[in-house]
C-alpha positions in Angstrom: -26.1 218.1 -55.5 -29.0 215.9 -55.6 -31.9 216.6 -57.7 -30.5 219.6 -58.5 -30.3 221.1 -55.1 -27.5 221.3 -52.4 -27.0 218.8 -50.1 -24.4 219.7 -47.6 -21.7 217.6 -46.1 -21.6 214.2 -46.8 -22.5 212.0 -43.7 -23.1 208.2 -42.8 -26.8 208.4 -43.3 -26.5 209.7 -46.6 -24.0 206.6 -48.0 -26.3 204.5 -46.0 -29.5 205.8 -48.1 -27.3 205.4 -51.4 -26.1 202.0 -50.7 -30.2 201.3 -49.7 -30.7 202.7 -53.1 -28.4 200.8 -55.3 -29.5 197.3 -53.2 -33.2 198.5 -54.6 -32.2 198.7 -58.1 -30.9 195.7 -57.7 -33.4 194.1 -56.4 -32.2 193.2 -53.0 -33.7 194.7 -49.7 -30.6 194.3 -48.1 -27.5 196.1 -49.0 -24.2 195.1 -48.9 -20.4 195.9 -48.6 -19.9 196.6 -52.2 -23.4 198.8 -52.3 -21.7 200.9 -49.5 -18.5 200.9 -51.1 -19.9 202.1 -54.4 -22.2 204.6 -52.8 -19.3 206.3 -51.3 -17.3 206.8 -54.2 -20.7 207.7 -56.2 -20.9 210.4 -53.5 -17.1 210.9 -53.0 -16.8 211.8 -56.9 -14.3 209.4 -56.9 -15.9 207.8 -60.0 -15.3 210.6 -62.0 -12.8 210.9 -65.0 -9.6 211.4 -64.0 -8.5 215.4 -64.5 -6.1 216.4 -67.0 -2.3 217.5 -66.2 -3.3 220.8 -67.2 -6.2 221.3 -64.5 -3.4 220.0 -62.1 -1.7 222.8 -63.0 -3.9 225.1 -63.1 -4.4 224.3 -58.9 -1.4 225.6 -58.3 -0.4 228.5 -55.9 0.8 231.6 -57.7 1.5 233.5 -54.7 5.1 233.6 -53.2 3.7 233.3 -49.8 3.9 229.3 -48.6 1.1 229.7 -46.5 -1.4 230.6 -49.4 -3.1 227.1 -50.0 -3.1 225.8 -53.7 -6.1 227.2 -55.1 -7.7 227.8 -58.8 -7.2 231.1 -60.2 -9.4 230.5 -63.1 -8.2 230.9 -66.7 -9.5 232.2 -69.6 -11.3 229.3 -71.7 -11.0 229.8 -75.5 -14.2 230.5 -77.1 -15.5 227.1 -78.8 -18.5 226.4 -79.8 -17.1 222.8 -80.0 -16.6 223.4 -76.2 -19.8 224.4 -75.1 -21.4 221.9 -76.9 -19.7 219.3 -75.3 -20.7 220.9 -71.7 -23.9 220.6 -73.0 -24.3 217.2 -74.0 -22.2 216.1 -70.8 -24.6 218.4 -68.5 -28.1 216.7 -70.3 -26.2 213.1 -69.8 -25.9 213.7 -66.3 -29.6 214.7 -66.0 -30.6 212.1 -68.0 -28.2 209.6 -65.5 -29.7 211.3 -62.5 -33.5 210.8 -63.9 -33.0 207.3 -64.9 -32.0 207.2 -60.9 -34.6 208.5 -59.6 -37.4 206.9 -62.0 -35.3 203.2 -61.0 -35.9 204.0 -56.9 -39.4 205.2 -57.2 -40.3 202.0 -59.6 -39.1 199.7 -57.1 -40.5 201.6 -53.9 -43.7 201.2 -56.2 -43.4 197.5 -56.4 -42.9 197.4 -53.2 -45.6 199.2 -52.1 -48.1 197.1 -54.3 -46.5 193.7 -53.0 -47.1 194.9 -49.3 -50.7 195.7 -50.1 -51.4 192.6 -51.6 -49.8 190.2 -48.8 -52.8 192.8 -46.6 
């Protein structure tokens, strides 16, 4: 998901425009191993929390068949408002994260923009 919408598959050219972005906020036009490096694990997930034992478990096949792929069932999730709270504040964090993104890239394409026009 970016901006809220669905994006697909993950390709080059979209690790490439991450890394681009990162190097931005930076403030370097030129991006490097470790932009690329952290833009694919940005868009991997990979720096995500690491998932309890009991969502490992919960992965599990319960089918006796050994060609049935793990999958998740689903489970009942106790009624909390404690819970949904938290889902809450986590989902608003990750908008605000996401906006502070987006405002960061548009400032420096900004800058940029008003440098170019002035070396005119």
């Amino acid at each position: 998901m970016v901006g809220g919408h669905s994006v697909g598959g993950l390709t080059r050219a979209d690790v490439e425009k991450r890394a681009h972005e990162l190097a931005l906020i930076d403030g370097r036009d030129e991006t490097t191993d470790d932009d690329l490096a952290r833009a694919q694990a940005e868009l991997n997930g990979k720096l995500l929390p690491d998932a309890v034992a009991e969502d490992a478990d919960a992965m599990s096949s319960r089918s006796r068949d050994p060609s049935d792929p793990p999958a998740d069932r689903g489970r009942r999730a106790p009624e909390s408002e404690a819970n949904e709270e938290e889902m809450i504040e986590r989902l608003a964090l990750e908008g605000v994260e996401e906006a502070q993104h987006q405002q960061m890239v548009e400032s420096r394409r900004t800058d940029e923009e008003t440098d170019a026009h002035e070396e005119s």
